[in-house]
N, C-alpha and C positions, 0 to 999 in steps of 0.2 A: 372744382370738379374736374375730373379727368376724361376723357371718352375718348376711344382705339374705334377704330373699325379693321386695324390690323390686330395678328396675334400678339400678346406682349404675356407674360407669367412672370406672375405674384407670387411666390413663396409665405407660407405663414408660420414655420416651423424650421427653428434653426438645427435641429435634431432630430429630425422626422423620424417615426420608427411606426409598423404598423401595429405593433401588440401595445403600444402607449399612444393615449389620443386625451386631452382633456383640454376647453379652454383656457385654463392659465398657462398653456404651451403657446400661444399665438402671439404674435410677433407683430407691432404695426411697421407699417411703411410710409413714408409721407413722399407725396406728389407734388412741390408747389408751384403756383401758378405761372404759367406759360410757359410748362416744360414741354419737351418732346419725345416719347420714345418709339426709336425705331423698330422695326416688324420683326417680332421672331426675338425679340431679347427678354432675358429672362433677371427678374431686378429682385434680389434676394432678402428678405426679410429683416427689419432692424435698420436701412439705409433710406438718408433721406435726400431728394432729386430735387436739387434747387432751384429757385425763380429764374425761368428763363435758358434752365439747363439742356443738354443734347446731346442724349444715347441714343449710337450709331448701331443701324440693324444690327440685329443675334448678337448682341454683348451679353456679357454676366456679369452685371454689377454688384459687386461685395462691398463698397464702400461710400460714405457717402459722394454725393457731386455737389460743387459749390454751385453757388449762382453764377448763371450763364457760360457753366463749365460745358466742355467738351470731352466726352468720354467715347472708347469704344475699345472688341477687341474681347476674350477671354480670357481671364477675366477685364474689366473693362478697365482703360487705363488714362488718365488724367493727359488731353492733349495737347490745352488748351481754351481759348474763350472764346463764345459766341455773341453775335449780337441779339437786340429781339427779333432782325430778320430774319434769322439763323444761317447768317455767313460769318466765317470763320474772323476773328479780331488777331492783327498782328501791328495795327497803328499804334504806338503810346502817347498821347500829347501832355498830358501830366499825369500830377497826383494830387490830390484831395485829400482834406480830415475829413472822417466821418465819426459821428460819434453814435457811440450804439449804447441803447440801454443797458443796465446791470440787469442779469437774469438770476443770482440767487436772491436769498434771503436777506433783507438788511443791505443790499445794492441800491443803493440811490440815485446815485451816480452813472454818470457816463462813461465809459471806457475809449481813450481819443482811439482811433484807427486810421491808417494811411490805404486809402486804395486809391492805385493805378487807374486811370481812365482812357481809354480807347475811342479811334474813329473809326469808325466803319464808312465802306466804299456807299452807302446808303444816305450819310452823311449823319446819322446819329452817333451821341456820345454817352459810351458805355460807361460806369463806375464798377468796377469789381473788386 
C-alpha cells in the first residue's frame, strides 16, 4: 500500500481528451513496496516504481524505475541506485547469480541473471 501526505499525481490516461472519457481508457500504475516519491511529482500512467525505488521532488516519470533506482528531473532520468535507507549506492563489492522465474507461458525455468551488489555507508548490502 502506498500513503503521501505530500502531493504526488497519478495520471490514468495516456490520451486524455475531455469530449472521450470511458473505463477501458484507464491506465494502471504500479507502486512497489518501499518506494518513495517525492512532493509535487507527477508519475505518468502505464509505469511501474520498483521495490525500494526514489523519485526526487516534482519529477515526471514516463518510464519505468528499476528496483532501488534513482530517478529525478523532467522528465525523470535514471541516476542511479539507492539503498533501503535511501542514501545514494556508489560502493561495488561484487556480483551475484540470481535466478528469476520464467513469466510467460510454458516457462519453467529459471532465467540465470548477474546483479551487481553494493555497500552502503549504513553497512547494508544491496543486490540490484
Amino acid at each position: 500500500m502506498f500513503w503521501s501526505v505530500l502531493p504526488v499525481t497519478f495520471t490514468n490516461d495516456l490520451y486524455p481528451r475531455a469530449f472521450s472519457w470511458g473505463e477501458e481508457k484507464v491506465v494502471s500504475t504500479v507502486v512497489k513496496k518501499g518506494a518513495s516519491i517525492g512532493a509535487n511529482s507527477t508519475i505518468v500512467c502505464g509505469v511501474v516504481v520498483g521495490e525500494y525505488a526514489l523519485v526526487g521532488a516534482g519529477s515526471v516519470v514516463t518510464k519505468d524505475v528499476p528496483r532501488f533506482g534513482l530517478v529525478y528531473g523532467n522528465p525523470a532520468e535514471f541516476k542511479g541506485f539507492v539503498c533501503y535507507c535511501g542514501r545514494r549506492l556508489s560502493k561495488v563489492v561484487g556480483i551475484r547469480e540470481a535466478v528469476e522465474k520464467g513469466k510467460g507461458e510454458g516457462e519453467e525455468k529459471g532465467v540465470c541473471k548477474e546483479r551487481e551488489v553494493y555497500k552502503c555507508e549504513c553497512g547494508q548490502e544491496v543486490e540490484v
